[in-house]
Biopython code that builds the backbone (N, CA, C, O; Angstrom):
import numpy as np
from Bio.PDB.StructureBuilder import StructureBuilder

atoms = [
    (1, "UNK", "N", (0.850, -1.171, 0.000)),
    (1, "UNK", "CA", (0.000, 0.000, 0.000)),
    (1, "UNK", "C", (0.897, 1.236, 0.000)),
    (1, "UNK", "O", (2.003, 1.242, 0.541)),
    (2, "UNK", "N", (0.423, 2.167, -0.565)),
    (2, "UNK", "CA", (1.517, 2.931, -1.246)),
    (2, "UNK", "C", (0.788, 4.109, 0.135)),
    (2, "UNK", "O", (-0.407, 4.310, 0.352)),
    (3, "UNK", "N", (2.179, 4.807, 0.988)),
    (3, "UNK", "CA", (2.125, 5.741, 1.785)),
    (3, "UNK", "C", (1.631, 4.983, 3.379)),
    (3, "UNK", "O", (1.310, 5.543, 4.427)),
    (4, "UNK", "N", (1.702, 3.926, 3.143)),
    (4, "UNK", "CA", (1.464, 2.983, 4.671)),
    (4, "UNK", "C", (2.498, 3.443, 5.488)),
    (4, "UNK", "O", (3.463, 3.894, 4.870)),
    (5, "UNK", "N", (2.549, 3.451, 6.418)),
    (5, "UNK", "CA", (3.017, 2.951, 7.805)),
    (5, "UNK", "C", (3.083, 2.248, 8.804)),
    (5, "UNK", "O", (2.038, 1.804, 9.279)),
    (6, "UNK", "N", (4.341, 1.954, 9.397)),
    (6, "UNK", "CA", (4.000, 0.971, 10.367)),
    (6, "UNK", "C", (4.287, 1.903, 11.705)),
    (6, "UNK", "O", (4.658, 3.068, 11.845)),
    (7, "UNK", "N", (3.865, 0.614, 12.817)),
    (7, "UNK", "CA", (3.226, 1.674, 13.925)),
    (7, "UNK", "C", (5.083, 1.233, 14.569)),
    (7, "UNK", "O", (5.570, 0.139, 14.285)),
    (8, "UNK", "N", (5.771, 2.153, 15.310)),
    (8, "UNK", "CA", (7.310, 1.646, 15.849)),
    (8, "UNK", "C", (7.187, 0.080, 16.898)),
    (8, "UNK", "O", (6.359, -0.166, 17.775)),
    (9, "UNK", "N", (7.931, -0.476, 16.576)),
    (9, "UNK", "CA", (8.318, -1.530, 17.388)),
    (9, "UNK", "C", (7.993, -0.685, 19.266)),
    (9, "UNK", "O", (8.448, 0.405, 19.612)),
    (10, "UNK", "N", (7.079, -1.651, 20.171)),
    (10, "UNK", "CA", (7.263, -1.703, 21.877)),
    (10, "UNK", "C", (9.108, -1.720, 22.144)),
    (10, "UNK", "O", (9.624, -0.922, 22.926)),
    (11, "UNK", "N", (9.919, -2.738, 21.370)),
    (11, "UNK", "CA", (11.035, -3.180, 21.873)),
    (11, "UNK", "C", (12.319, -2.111, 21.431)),
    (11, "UNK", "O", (12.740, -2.084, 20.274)),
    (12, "UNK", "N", (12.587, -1.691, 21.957)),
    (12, "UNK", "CA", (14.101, -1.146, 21.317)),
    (12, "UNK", "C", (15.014, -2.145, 20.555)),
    (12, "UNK", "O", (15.299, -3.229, 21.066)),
    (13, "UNK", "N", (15.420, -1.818, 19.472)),
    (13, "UNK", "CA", (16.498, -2.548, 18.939)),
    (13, "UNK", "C", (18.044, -2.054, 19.064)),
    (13, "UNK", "O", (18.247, -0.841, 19.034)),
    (14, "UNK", "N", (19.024, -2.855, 19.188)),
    (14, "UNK", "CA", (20.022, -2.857, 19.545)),
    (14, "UNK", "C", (21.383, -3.262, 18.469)),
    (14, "UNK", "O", (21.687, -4.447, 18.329)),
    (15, "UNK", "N", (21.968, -2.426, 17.914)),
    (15, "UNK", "CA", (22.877, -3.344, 17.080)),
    (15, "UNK", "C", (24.235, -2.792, 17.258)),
    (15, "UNK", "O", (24.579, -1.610, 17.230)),
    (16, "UNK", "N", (25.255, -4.309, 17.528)),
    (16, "UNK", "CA", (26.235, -4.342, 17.934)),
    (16, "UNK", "C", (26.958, -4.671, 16.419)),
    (16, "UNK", "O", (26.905, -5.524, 15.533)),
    (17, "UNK", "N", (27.710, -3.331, 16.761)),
    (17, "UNK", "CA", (29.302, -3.352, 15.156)),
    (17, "UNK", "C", (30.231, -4.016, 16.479)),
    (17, "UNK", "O", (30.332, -3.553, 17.615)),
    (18, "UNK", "N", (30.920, -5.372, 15.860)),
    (18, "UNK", "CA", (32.274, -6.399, 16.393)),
    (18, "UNK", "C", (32.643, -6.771, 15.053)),
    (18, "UNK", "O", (32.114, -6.559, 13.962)),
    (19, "UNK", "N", (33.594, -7.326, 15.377)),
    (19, "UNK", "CA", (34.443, -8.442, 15.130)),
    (19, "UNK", "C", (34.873, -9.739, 15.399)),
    (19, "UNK", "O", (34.571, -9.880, 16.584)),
    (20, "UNK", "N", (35.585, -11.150, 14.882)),
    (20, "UNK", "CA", (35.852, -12.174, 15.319)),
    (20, "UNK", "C", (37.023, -11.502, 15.880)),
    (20, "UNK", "O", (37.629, -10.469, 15.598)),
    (21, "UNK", "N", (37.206, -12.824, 17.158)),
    (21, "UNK", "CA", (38.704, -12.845, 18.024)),
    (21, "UNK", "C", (39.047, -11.417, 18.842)),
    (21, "UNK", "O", (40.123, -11.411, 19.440)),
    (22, "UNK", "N", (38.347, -10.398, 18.904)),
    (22, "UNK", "CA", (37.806, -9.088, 19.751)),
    (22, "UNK", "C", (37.258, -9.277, 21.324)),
    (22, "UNK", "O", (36.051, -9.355, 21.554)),
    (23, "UNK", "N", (38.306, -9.346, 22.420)),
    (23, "UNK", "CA", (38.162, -9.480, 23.745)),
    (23, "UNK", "C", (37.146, -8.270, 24.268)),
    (23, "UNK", "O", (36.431, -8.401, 25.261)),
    (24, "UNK", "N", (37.196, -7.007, 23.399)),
    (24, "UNK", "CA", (36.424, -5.754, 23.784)),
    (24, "UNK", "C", (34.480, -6.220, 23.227)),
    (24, "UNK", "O", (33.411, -6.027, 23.806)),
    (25, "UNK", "N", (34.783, -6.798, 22.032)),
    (25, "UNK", "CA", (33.613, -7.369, 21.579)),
    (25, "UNK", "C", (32.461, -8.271, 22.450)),
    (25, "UNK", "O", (31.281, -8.069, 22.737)),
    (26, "UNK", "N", (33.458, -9.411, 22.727)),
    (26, "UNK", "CA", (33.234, -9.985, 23.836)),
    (26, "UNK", "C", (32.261, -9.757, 24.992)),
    (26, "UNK", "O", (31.092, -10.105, 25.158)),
    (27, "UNK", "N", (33.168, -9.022, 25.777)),
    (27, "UNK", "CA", (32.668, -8.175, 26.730)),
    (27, "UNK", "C", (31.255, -7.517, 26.673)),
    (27, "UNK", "O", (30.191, -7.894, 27.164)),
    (28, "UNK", "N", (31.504, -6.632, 26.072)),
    (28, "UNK", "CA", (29.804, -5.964, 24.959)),
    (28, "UNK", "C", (28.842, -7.076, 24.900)),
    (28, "UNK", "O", (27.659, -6.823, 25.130)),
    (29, "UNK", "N", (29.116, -7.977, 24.690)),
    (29, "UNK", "CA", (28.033, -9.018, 24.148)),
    (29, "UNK", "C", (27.655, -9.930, 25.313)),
    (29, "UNK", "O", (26.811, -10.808, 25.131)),
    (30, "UNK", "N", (28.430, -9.709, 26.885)),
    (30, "UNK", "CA", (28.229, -10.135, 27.600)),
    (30, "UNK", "C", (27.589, -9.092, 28.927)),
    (30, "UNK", "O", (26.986, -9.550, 29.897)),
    (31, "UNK", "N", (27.849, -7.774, 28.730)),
    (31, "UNK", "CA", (27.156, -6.985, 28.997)),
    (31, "UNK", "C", (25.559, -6.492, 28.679)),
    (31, "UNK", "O", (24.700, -5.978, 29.396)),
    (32, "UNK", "N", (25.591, -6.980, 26.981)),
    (32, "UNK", "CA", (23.779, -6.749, 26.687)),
    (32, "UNK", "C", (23.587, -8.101, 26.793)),
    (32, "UNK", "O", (22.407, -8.159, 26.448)),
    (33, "UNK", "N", (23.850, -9.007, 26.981)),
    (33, "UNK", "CA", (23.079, -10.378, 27.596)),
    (33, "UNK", "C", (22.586, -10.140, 29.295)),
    (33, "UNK", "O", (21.606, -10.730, 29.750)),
    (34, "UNK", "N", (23.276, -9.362, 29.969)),
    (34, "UNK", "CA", (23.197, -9.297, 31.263)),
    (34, "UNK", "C", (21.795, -8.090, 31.324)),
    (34, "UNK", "O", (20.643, -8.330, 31.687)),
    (35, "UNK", "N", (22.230, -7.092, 30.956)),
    (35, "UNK", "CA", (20.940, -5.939, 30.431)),
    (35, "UNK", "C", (19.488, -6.047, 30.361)),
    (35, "UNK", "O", (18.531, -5.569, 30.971)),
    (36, "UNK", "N", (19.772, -7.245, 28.914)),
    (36, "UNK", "CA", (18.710, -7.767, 28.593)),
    (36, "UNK", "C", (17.771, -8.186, 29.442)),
    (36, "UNK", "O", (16.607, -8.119, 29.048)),
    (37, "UNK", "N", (18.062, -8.740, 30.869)),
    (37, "UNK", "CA", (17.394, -9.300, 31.344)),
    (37, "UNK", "C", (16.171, -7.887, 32.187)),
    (37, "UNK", "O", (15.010, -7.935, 32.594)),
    (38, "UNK", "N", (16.923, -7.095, 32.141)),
    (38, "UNK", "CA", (16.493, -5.356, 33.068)),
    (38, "UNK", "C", (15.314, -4.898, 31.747)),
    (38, "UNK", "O", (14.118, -4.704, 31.966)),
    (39, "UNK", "N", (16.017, -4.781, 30.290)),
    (39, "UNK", "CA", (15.930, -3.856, 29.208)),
    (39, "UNK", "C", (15.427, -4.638, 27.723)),
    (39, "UNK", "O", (15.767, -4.272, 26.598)),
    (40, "UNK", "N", (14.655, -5.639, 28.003)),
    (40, "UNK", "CA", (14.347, -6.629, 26.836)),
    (40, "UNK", "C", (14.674, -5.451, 25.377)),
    (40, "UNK", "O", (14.395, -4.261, 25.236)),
    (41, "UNK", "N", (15.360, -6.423, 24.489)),
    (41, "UNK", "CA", (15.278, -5.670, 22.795)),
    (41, "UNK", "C", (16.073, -6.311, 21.696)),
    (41, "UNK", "O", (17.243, -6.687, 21.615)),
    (42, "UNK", "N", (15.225, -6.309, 21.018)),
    (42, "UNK", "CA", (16.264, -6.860, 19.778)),
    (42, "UNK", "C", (17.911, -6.912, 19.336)),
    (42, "UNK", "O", (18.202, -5.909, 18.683)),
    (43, "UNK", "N", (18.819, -7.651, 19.496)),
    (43, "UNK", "CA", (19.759, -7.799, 19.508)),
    (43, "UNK", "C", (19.920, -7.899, 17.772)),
    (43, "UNK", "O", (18.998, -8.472, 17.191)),
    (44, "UNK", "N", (21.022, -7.376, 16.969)),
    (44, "UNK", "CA", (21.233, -7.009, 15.683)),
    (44, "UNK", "C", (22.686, -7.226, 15.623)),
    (44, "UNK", "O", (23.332, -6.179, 15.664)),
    (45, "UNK", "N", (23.529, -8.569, 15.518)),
    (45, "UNK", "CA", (24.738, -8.046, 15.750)),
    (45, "UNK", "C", (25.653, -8.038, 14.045)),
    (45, "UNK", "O", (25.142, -8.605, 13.079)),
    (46, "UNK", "N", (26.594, -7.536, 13.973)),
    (46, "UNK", "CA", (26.876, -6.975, 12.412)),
    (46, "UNK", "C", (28.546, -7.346, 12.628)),
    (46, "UNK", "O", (28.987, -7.350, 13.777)),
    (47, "UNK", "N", (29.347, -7.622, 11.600)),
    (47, "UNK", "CA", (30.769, -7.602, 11.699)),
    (47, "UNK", "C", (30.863, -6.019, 10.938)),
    (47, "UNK", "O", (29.954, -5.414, 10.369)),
    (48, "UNK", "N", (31.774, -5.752, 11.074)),
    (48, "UNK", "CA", (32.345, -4.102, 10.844)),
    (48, "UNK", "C", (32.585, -4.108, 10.024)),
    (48, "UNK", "O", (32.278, -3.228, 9.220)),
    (49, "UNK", "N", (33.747, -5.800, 9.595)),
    (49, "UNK", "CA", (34.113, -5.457, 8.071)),
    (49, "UNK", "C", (33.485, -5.893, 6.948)),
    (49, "UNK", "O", (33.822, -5.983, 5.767)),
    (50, "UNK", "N", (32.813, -6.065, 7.370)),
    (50, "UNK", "CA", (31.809, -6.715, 6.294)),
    (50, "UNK", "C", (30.836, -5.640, 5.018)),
    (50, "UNK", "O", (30.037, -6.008, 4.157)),
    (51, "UNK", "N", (31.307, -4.296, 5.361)),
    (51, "UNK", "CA", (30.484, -3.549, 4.495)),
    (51, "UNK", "C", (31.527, -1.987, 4.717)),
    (51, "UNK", "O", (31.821, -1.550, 5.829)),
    (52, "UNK", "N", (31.911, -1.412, 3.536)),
    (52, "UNK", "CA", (32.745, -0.269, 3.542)),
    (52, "UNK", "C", (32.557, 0.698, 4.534)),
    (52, "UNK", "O", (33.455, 1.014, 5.315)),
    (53, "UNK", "N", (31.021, 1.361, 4.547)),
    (53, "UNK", "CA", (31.063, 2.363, 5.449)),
    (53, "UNK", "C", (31.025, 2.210, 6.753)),
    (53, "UNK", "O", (31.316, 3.088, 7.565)),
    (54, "UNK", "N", (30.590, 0.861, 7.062)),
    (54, "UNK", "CA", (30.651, 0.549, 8.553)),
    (54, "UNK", "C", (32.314, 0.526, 8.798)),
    (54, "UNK", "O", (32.743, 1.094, 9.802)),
    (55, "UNK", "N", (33.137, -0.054, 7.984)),
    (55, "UNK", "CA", (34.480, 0.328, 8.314)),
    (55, "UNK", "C", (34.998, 1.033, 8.665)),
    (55, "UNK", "O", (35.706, 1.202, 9.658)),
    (56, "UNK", "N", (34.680, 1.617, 7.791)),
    (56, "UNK", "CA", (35.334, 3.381, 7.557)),
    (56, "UNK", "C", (34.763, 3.868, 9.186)),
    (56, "UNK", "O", (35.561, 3.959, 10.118)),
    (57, "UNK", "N", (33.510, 4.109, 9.324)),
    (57, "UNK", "CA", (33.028, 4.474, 10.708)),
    (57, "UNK", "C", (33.283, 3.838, 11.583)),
    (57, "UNK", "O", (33.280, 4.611, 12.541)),
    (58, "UNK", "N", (33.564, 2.688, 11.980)),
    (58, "UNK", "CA", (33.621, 2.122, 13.214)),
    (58, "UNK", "C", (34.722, 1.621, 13.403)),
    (58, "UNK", "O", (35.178, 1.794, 14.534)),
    (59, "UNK", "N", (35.482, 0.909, 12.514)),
    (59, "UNK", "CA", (36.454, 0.172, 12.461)),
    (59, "UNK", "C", (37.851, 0.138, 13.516)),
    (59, "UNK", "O", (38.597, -0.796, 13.808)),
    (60, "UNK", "N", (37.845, 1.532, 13.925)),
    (60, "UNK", "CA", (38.927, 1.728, 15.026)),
    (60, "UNK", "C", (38.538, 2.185, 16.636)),
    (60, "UNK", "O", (39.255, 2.830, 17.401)),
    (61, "UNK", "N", (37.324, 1.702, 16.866)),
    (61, "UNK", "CA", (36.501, 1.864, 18.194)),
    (61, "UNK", "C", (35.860, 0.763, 17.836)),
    (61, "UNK", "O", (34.758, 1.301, 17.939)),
    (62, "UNK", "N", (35.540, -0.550, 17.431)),
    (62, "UNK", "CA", (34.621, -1.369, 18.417)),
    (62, "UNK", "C", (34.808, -1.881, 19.600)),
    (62, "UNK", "O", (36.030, -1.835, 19.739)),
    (63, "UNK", "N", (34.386, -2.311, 20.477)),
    (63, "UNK", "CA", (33.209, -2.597, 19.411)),
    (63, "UNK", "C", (31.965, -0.943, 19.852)),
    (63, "UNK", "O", (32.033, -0.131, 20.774)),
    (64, "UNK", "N", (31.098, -1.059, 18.830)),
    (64, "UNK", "CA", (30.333, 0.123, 19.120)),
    (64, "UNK", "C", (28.853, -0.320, 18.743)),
    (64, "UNK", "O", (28.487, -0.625, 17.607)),
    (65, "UNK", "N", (27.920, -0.302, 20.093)),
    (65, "UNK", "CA", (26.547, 0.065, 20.212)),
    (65, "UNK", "C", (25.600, 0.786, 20.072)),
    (65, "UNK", "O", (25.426, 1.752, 20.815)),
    (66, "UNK", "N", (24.752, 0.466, 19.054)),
    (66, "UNK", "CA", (23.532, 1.545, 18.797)),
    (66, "UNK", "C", (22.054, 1.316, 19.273)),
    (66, "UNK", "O", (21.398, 0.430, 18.725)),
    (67, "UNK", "N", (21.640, 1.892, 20.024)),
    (67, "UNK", "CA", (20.167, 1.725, 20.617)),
    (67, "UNK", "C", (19.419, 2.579, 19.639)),
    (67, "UNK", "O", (19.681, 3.762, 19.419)),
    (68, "UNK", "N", (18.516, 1.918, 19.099)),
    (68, "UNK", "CA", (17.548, 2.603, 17.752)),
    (68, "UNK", "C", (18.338, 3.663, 17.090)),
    (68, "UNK", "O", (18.147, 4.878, 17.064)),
    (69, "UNK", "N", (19.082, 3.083, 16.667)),
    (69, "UNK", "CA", (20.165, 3.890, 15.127)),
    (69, "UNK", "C", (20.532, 5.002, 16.049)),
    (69, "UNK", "O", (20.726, 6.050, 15.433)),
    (70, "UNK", "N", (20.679, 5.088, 17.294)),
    (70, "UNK", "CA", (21.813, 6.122, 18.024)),
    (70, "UNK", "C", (23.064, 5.501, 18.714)),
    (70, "UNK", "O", (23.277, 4.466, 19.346)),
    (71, "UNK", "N", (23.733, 6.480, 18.357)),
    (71, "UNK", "CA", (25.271, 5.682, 18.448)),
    (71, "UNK", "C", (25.586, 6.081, 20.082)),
    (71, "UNK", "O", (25.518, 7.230, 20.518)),
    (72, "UNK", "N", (25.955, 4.848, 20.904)),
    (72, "UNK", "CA", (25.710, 4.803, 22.407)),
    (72, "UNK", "C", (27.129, 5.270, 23.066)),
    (72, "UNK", "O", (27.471, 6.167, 23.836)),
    (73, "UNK", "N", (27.858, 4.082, 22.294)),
    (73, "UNK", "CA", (29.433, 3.288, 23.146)),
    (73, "UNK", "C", (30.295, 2.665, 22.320)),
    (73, "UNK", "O", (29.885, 1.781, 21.567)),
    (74, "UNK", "N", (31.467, 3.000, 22.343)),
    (74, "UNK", "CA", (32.504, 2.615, 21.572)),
    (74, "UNK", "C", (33.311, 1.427, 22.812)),
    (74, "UNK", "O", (32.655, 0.636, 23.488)),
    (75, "UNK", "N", (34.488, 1.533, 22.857)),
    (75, "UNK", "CA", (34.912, 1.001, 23.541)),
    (75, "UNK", "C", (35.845, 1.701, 24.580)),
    (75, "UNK", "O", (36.571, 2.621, 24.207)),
    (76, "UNK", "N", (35.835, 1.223, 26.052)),
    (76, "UNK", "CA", (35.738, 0.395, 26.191)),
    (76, "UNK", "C", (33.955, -0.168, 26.822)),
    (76, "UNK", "O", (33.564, 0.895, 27.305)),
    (77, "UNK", "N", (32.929, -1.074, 27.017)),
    (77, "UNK", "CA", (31.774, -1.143, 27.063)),
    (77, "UNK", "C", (31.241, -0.197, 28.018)),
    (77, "UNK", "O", (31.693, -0.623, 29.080)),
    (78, "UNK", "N", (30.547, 0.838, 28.284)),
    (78, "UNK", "CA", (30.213, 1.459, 29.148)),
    (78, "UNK", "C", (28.966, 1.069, 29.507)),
    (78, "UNK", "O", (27.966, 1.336, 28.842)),
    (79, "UNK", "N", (28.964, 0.078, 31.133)),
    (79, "UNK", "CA", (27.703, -0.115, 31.447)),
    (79, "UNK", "C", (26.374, 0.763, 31.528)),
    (79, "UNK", "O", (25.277, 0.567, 31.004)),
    (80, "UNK", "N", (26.846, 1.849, 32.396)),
    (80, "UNK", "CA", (26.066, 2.965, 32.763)),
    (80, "UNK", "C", (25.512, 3.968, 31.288)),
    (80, "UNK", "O", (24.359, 4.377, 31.149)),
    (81, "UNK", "N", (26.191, 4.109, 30.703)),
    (81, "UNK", "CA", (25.690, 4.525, 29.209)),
    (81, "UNK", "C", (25.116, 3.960, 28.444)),
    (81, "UNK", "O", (24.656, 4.543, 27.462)),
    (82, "UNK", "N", (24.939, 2.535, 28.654)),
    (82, "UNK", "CA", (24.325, 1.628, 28.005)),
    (82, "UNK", "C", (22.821, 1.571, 28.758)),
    (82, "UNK", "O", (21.728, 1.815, 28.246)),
    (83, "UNK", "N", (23.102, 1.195, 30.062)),
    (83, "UNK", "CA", (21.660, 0.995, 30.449)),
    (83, "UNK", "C", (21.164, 2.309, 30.228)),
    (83, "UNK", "O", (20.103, 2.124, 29.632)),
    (84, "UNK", "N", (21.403, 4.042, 30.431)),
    (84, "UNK", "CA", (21.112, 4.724, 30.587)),
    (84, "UNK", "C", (19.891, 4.611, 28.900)),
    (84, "UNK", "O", (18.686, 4.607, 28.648)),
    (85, "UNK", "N", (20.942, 4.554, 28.315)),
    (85, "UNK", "CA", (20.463, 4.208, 26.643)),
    (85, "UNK", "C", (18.863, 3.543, 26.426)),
    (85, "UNK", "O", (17.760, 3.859, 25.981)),
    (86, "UNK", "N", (19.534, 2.470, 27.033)),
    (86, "UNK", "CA", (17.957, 1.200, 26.754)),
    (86, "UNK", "C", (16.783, 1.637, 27.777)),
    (86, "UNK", "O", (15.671, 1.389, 27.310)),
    (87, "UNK", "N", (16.766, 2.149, 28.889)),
    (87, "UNK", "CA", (15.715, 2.928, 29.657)),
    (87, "UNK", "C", (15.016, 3.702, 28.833)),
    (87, "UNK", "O", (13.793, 3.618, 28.715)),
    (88, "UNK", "N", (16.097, 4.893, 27.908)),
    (88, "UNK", "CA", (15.482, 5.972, 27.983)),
    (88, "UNK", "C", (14.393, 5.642, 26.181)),
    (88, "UNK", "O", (13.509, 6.239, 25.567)),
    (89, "UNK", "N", (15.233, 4.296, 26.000)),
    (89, "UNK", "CA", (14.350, 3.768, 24.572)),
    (89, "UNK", "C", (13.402, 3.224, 24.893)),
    (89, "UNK", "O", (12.327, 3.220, 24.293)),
    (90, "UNK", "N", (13.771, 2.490, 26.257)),
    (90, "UNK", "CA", (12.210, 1.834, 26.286)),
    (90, "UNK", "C", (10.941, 2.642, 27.129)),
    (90, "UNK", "O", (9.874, 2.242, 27.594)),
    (91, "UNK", "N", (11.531, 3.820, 27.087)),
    (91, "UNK", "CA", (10.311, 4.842, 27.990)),
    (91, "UNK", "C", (9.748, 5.601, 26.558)),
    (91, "UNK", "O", (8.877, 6.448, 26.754)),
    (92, "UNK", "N", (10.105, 5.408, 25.343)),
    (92, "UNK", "CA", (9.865, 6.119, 24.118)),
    (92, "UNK", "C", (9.146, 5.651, 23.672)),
    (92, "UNK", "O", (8.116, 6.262, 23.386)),
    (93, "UNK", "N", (9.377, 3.679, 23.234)),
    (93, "UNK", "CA", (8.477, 3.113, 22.759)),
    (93, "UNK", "C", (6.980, 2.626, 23.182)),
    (93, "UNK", "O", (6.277, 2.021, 22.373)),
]
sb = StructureBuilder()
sb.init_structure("model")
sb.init_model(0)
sb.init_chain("A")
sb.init_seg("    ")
for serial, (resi, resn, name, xyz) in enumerate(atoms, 1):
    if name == "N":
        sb.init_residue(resn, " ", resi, " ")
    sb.init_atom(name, np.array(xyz, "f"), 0.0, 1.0, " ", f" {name:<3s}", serial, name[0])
structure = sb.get_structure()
């Protein structure tokens, strides 16, 4: 249907730019597993190099977190910026 909309996702989505063999990556991914349990949301995770501009942008800070296409946390994982993040998404949706 031409000019539809959809109504936004309840859940915040979450997408993590890593890498393989990345101890900082790691971490991150063991931090929004822990979260998750506070901050339910779609987990999106992406390799960096896998596409030019994500390179170019991220490539020398991952790993780096985005809560609904806003850029959160680079490295190293910042808990408190993170949860601060997923609260203030899930008080939006």
């Amino acid at each position: 249907m031409v000019g539809a909309w959809q109504q936004p996702s309840s859940i915040p989505h979450v997408i993590l730019y890593s890498r393989t063999d990345c101890h900082l990556c790691d971490k991150a991914k063991a931090l929004l597993n822990e979260l998750y349990k506070e901050y339910p949301f779609t987990l999106i995770e992406k390799d960096v190099d896998c596409e030019e501009p994500t390179r170019t942008a991220y490539s020398d800070r991952i790993p780096v977190i985005l809560v609904n296409d806003h850029d959160v946390i680079g490295y190293p994982p910042d808990e408190q910026a993170l949860r601060r993040a997923l609260k203030t998404a899930t008080a939006r949706t």
